[in-house]
KESE-543751 format. One record per residue: x, y, z of N, C-alpha, C in turn; residue number from 1; residue in three letters. Coordinates in nm, 4 decimals, decimal comma. Example, Ala and Ser with C-alpha at 12.3 -4.5 7.8 and 13.67 -1.06 7.14 Angstrom:
BEGIN
+----------+----------+----------+----------+----------+----------+----------+----------+----------+-----+-----+
:      n.u :      n.v :      n.w :     ca.u :     ca.v :     ca.w :      c.u :      c.v :      c.w :   i :  aa :
+----------+----------+----------+----------+----------+----------+----------+----------+----------+-----+-----+
:   1,3190 :  -0,5690 :   0,7800 :   1,2300 :  -0,4500 :   0,7800 :   1,3200 :  -0,3300 :   0,7800 :   1 : ala :
:   1,2850 :  -0,2250 :   0,7080 :   1,3670 :  -0,1060 :   0,7140 :   1,2900 :   0,0030 :   0,7870 :   2 : ser :
+----------+----------+----------+----------+----------+----------+----------+----------+----------+-----+-----+
This chain:
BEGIN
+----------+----------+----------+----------+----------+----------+----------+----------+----------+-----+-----+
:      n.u :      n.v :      n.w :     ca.u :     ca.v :     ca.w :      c.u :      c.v :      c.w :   i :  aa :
+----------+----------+----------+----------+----------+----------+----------+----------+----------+-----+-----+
:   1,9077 : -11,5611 :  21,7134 :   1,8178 : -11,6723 :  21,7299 :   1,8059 : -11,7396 :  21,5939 :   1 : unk :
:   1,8292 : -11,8373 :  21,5094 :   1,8163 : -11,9566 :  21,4729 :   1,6894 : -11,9520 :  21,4513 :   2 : unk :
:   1,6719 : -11,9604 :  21,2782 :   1,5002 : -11,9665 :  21,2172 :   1,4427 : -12,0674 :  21,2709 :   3 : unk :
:   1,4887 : -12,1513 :  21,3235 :   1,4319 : -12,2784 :  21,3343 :   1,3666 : -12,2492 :  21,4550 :   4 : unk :
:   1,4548 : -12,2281 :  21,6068 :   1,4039 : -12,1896 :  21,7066 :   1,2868 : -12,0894 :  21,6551 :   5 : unk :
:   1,3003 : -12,0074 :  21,5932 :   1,2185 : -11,8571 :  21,5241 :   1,0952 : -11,9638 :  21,5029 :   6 : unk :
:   1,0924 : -12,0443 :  21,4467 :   0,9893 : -12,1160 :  21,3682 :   0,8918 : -12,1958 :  21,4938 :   7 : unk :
:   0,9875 : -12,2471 :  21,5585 :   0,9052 : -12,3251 :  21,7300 :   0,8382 : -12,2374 :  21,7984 :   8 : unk :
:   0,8860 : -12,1126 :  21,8120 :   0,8328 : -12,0122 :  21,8902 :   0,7151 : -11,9857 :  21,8540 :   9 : unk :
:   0,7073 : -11,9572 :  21,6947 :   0,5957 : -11,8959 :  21,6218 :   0,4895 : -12,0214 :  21,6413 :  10 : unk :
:   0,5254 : -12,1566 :  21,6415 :   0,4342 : -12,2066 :  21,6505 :   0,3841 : -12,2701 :  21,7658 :  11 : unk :
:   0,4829 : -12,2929 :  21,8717 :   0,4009 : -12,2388 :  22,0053 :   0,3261 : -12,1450 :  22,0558 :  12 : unk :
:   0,3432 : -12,0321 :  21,9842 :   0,2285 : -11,9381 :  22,0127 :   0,1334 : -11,9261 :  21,9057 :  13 : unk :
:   0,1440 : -11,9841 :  21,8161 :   0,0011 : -11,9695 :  21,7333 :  -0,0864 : -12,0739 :  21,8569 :  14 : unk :
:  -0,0189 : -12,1773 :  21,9032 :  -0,1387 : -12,2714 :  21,9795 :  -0,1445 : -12,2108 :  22,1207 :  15 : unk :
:  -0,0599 : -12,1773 :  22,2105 :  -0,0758 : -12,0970 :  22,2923 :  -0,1783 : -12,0065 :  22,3724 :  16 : unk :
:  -0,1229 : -11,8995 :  22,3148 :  -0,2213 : -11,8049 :  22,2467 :  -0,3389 : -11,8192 :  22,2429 :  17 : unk :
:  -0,4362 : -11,8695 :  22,1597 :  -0,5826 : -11,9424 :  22,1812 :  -0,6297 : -11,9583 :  22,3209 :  18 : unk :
:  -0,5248 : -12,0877 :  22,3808 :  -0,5215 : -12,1654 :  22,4722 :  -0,5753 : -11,9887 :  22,5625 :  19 : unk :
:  -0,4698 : -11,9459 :  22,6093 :  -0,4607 : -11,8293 :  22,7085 :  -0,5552 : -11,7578 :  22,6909 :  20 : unk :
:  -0,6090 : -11,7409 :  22,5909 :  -0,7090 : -11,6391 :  22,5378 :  -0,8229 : -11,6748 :  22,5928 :  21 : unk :
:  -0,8562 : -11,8538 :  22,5305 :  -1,0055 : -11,8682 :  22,5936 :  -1,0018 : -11,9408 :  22,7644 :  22 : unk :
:  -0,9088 : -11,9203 :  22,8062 :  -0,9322 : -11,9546 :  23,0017 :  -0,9330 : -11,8638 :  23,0197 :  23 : unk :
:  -0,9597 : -11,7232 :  22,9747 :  -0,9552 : -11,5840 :  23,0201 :  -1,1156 : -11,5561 :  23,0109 :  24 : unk :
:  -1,1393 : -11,6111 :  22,9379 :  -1,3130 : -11,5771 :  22,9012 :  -1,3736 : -11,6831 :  22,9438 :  25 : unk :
:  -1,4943 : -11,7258 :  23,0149 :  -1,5559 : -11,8224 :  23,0267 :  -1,6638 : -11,7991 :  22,8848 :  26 : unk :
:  -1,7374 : -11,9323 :  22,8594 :  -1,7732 : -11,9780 :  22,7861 :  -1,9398 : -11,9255 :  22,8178 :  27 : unk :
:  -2,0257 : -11,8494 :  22,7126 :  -2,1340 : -11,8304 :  22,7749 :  -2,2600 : -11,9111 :  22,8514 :  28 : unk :
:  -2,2577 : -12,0455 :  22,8209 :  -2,2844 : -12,1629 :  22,8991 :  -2,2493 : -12,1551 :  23,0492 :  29 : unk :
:  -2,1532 : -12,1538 :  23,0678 :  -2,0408 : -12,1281 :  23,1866 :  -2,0966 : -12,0252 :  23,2787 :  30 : unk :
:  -2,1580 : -11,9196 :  23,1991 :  -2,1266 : -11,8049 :  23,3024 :  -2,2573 : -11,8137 :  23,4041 :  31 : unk :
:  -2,2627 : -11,7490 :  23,5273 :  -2,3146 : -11,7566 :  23,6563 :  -2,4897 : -11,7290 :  23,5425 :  32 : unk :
:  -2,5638 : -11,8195 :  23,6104 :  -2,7094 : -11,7088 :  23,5652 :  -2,7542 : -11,5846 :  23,6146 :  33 : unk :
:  -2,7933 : -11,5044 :  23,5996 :  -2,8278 : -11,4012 :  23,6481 :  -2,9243 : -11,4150 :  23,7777 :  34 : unk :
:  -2,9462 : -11,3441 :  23,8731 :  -3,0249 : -11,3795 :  24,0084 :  -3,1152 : -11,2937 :  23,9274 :  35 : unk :
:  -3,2377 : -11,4337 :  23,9674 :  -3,4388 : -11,3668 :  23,9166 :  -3,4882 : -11,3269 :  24,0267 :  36 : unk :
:  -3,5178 : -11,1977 :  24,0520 :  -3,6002 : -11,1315 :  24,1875 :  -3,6970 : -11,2175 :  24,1910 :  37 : unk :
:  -3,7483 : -11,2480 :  24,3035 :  -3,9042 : -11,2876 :  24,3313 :  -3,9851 : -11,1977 :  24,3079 :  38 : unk :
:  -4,1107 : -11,2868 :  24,2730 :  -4,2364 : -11,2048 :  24,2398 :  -4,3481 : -11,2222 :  24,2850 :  39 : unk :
:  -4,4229 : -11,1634 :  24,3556 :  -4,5560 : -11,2153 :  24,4522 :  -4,6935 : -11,2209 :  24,3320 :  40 : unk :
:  -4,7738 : -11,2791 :  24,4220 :  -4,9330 : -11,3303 :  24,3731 :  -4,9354 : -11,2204 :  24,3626 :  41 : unk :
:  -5,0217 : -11,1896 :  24,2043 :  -5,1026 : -11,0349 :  24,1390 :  -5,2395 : -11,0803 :  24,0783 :  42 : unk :
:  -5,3051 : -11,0359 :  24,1004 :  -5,4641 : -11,0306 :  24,1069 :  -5,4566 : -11,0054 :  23,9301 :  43 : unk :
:  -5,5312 : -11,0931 :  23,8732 :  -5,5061 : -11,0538 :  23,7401 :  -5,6734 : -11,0473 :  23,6516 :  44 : unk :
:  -5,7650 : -11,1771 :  23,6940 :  -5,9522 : -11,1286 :  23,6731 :  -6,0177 : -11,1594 :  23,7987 :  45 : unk :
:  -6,0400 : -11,0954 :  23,8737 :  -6,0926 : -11,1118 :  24,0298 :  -6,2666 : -11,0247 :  23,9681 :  46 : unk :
:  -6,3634 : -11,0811 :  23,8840 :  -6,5297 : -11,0035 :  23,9152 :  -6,5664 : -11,0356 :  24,0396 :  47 : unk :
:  -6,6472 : -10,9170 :  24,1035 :  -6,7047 : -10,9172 :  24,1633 :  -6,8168 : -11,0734 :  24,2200 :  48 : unk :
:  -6,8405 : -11,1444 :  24,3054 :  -6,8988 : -11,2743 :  24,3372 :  -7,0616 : -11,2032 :  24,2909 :  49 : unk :
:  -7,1343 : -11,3256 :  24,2364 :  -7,2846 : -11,2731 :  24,2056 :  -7,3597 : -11,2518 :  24,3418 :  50 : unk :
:  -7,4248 : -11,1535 :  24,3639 :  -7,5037 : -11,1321 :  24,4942 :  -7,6364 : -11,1877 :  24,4825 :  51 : unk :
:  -7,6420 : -11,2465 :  24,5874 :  -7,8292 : -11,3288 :  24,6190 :  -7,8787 : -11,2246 :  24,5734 :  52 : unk :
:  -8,0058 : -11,2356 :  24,5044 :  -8,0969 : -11,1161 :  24,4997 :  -8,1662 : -11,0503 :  24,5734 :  53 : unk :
:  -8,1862 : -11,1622 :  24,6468 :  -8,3221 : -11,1513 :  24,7786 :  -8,2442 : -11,1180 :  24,9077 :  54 : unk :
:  -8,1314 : -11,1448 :  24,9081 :  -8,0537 : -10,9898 :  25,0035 :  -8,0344 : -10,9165 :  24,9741 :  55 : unk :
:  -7,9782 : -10,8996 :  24,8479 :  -7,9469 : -10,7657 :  24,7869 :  -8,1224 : -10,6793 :  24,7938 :  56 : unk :
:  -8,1971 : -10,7272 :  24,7559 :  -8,3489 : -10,6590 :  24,7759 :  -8,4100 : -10,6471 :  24,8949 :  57 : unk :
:  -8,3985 : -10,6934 :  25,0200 :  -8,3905 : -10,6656 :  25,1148 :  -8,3229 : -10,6113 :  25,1981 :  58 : unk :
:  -8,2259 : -10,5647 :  25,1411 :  -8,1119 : -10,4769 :  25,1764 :  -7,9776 : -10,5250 :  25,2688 :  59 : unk :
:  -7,9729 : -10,6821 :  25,2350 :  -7,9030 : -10,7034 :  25,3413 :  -7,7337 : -10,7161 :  25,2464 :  60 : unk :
:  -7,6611 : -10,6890 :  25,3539 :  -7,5083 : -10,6999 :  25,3080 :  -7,3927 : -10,7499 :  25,3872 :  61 : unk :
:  -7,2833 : -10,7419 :  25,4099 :  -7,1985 : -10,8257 :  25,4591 :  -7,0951 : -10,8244 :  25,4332 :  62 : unk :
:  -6,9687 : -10,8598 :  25,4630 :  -6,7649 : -10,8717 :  25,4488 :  -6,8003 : -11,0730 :  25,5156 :  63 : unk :
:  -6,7338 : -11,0914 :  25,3805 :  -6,6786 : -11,2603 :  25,4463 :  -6,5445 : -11,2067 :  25,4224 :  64 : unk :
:  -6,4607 : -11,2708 :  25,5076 :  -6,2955 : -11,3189 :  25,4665 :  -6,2527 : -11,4280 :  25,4304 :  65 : unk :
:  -6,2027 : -11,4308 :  25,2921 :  -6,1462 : -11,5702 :  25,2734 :  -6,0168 : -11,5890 :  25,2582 :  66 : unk :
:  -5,9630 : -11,6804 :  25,3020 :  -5,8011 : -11,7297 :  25,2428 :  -5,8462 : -11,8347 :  25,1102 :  67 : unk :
:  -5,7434 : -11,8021 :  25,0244 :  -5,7741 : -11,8379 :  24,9149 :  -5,6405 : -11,9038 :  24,9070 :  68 : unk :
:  -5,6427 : -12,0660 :  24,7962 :  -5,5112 : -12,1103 :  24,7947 :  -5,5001 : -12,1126 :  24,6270 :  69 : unk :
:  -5,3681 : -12,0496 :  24,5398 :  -5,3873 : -12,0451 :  24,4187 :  -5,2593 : -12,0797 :  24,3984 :  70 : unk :
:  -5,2667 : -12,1801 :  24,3004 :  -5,1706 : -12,2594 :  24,2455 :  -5,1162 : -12,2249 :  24,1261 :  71 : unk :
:  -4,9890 : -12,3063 :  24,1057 :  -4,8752 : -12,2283 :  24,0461 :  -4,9251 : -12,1963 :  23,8465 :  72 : unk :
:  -5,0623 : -12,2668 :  23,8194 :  -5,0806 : -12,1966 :  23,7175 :  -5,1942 : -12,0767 :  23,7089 :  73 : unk :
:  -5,2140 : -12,0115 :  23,8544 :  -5,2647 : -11,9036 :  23,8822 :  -5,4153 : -11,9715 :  23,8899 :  74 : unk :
:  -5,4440 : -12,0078 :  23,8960 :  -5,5912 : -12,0702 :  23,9579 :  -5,6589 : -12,0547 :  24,0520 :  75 : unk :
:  -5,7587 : -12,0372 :  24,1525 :  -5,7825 : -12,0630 :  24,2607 :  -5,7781 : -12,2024 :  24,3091 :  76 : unk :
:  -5,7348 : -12,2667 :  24,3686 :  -5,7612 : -12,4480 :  24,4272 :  -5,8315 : -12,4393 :  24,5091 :  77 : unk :
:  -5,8446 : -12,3393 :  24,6271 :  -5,9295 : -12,4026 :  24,7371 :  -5,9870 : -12,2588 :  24,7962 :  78 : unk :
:  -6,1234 : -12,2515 :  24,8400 :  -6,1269 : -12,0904 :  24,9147 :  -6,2062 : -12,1446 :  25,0544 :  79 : unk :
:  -6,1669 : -12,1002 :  25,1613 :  -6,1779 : -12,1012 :  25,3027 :  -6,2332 : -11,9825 :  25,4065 :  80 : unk :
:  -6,3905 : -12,0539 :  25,4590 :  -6,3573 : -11,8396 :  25,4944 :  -6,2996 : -11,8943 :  25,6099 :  81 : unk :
:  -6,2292 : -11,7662 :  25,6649 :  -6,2023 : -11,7091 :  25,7817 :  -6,2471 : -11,6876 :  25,8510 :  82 : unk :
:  -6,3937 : -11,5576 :  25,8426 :  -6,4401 : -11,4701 :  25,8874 :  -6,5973 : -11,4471 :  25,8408 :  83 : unk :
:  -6,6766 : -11,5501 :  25,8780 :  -6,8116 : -11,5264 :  25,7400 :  -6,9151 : -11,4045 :  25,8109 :  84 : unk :
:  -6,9685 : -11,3793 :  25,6846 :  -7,0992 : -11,2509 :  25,7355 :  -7,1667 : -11,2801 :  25,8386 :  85 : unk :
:  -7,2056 : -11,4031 :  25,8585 :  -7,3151 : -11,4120 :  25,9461 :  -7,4661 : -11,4391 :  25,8847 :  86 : unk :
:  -7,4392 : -11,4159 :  25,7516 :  -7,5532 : -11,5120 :  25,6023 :  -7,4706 : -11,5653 :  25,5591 :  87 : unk :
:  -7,4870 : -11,6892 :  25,5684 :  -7,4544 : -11,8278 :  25,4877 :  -7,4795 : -11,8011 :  25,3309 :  88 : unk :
:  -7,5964 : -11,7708 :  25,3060 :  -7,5803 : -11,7332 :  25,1256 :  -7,4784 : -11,6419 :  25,0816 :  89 : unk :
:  -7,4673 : -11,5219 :  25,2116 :  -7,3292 : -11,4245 :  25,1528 :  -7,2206 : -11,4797 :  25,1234 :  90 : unk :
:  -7,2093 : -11,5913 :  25,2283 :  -7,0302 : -11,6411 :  25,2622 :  -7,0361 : -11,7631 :  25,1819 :  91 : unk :
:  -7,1661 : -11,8428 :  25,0991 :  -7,1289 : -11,9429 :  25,0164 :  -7,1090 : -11,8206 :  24,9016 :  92 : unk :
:  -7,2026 : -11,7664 :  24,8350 :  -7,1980 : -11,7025 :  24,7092 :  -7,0331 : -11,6191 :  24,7486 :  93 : unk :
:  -6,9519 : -11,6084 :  24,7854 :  -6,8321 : -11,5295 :  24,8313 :  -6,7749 : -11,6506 :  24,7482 :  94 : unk :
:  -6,7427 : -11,7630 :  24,8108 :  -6,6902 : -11,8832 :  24,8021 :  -6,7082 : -11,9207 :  24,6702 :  95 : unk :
:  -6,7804 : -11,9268 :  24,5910 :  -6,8282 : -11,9635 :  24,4792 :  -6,7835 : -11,9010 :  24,3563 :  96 : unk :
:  -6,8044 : -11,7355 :  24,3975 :  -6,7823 : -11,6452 :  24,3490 :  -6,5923 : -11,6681 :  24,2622 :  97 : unk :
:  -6,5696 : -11,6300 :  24,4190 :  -6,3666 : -11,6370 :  24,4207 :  -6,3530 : -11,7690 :  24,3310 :  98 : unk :
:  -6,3881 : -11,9041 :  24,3030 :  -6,3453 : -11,9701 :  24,2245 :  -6,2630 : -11,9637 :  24,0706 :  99 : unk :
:  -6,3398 : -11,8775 :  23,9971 :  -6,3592 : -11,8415 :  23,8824 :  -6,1632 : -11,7198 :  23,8374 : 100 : unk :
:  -6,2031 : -11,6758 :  24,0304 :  -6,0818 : -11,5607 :  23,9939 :  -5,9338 : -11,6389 :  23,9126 : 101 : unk :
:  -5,8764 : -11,5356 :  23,8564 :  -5,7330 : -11,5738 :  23,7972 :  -5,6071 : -11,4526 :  23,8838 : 102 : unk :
:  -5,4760 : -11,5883 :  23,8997 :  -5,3808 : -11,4927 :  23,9318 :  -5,2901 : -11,5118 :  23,8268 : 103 : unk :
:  -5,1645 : -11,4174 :  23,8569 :  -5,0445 : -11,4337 :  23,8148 :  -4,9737 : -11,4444 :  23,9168 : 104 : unk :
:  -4,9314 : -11,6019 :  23,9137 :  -4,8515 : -11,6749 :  24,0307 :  -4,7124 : -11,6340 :  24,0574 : 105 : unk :
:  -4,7166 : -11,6420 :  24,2348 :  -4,5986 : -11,5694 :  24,2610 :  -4,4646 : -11,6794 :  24,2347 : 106 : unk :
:  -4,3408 : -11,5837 :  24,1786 :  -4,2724 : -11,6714 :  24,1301 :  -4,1241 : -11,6814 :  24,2662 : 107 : unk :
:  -4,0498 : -11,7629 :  24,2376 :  -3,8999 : -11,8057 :  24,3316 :  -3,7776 : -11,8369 :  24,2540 : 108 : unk :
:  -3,6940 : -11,7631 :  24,2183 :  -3,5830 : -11,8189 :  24,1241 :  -3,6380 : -11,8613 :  23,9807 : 109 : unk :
:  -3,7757 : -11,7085 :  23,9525 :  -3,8036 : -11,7625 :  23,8268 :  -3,9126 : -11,8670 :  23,7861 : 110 : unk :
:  -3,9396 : -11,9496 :  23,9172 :  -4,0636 : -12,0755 :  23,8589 :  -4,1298 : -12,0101 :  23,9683 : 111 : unk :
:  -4,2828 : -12,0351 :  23,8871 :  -4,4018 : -12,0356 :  23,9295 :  -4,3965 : -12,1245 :  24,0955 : 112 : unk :
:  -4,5000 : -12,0498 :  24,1790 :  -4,5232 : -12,1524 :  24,2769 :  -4,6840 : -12,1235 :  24,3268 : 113 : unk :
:  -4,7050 : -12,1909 :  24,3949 :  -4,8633 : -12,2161 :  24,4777 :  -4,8577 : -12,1166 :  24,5896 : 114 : unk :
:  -4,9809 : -12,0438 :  24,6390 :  -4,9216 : -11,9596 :  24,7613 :  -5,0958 : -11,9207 :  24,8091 : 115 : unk :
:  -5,0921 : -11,8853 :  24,9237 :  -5,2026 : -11,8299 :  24,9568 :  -5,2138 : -11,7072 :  24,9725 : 116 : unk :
:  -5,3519 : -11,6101 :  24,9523 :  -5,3421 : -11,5015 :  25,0092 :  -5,4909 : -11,4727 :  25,0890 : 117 : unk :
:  -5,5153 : -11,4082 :  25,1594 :  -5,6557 : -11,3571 :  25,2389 :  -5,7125 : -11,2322 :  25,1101 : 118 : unk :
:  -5,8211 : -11,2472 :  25,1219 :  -5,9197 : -11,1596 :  25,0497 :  -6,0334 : -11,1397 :  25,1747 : 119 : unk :
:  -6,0841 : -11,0066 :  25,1604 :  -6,2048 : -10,9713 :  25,2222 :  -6,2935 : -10,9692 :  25,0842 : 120 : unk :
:  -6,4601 : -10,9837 :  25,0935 :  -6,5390 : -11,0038 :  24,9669 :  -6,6172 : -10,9058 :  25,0473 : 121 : unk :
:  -6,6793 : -10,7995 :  25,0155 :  -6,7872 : -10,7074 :  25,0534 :  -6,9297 : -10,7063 :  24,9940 : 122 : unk :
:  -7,0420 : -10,7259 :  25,0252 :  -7,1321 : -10,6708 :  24,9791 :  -7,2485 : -10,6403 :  24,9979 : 123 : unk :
:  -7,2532 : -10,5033 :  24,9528 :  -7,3426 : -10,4070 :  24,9924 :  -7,4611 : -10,4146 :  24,8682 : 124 : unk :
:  -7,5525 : -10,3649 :  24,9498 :  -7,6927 : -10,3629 :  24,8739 :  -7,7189 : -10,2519 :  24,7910 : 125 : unk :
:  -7,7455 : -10,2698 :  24,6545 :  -7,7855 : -10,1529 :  24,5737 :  -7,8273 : -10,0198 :  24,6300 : 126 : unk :
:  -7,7801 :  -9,8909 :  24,6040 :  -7,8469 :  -9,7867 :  24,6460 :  -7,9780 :  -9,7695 :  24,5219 : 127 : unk :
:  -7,9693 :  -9,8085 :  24,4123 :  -8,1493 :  -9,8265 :  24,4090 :  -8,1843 :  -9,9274 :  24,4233 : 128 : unk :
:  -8,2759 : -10,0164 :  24,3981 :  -8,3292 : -10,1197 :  24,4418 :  -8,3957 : -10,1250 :  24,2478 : 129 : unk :
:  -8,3187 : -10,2636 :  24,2501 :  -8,2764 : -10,3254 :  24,1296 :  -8,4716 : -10,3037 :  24,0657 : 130 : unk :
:  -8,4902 : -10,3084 :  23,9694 :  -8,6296 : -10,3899 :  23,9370 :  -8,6863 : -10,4930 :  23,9339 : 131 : unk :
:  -8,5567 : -10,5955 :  23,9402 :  -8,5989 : -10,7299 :  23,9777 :  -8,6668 : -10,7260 :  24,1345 : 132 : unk :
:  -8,6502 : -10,6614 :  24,2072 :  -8,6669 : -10,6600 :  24,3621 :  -8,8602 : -10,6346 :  24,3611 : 133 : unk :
:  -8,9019 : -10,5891 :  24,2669 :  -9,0194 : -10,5452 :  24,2679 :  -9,1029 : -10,6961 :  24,2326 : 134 : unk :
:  -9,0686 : -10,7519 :  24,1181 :  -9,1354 : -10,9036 :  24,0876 :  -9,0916 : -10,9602 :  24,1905 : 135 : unk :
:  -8,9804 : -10,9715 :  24,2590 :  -8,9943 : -11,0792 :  24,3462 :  -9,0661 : -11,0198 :  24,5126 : 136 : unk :
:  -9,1332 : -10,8884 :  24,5238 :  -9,1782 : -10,8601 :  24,5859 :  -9,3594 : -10,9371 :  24,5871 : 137 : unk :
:  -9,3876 : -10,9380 :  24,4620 :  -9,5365 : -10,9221 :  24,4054 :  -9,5143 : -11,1064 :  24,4219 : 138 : unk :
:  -9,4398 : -11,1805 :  24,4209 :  -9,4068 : -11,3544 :  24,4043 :  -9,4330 : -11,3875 :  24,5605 : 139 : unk :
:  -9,3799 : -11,2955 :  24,6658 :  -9,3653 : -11,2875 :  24,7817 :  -9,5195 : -11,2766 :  24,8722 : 140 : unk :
:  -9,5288 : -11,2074 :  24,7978 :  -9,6959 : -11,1226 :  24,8535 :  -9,8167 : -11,2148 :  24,8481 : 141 : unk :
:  -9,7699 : -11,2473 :  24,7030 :  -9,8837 : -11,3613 :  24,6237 :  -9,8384 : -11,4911 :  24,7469 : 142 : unk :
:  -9,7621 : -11,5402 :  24,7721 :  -9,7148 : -11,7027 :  24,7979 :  -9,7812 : -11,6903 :  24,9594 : 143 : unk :
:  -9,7505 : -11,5772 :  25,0271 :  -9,8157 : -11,5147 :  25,1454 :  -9,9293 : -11,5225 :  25,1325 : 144 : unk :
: -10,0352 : -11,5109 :  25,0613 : -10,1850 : -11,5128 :  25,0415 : -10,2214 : -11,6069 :  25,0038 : 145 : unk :
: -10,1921 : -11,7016 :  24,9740 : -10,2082 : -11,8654 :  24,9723 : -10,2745 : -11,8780 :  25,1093 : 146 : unk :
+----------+----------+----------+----------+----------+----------+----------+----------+----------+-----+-----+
């Protein structure tokens, strides 16, 4: 073989070469993204809703159900009951309550989205009977004797 040919060769494959090398590899730009599992709504500060006093001291208690709608920066947007106690102060203070809660929004391919979930809100009356229950007993008594 003839240096010269020797010499074409060598420099067809110095450019070559490269060439072949990088259509063998995709480019990390290029490559497929990885599949993001989904991730559901997680309860992240859910306190307890403040209880009327004057049920809670009279011993009264109750389950509202609410559907709750929480949006994709984990918020509550909207709460709905379902299912109310049967006291209107339980099932507003429920309602009122859930506002405040925070989620961590369920995600789809990675982005955040809006989603609803049902909550039951329970509440039961102190097994002692708070001390506030006593002044507003004596407020009660008094307004009665008028």
């Amino acid at each position: 073989m003839s240096s010269l040919r020797r010499h074409r060769l060598a420099a067809l494959a110095s450019v070559a070469l490269p060439l072949l090398l990088a259509a063998c590899h995709k480019a990390p730009d290029q490559a497929a993204p990885p599949a993001v599992a989904p991730t559901e709504l997680m309860a992240v500060d859910t306190p307890p809703p403040g209880y009327p006093e004057e049920l809670a001291c009279d011993n009264i208690g109750g389950q509202v159900l609410l559907s709750l709608s929480v949006g994709a920066d984990g918020k509550v947007t909207a709460a709905e009951v379902l299912r109310g106690s049967g006291i209107a102060p339980l099932d507003k203070a429920a309602q009122e309550g859930v506002r405040s809660w925070t989620f961590k929004a369920a995600t789809r391919g990675g982005v955040a989205h809006s989603s609803k979930v049902q909550v039951p809100v329970t509440f039961r009356p102190p097994a002692v009977r708070p001390q506030a229950c006593f002044v507003l007993d004596e407020q009660r008594r008094r307004a009665g004797g008028k």
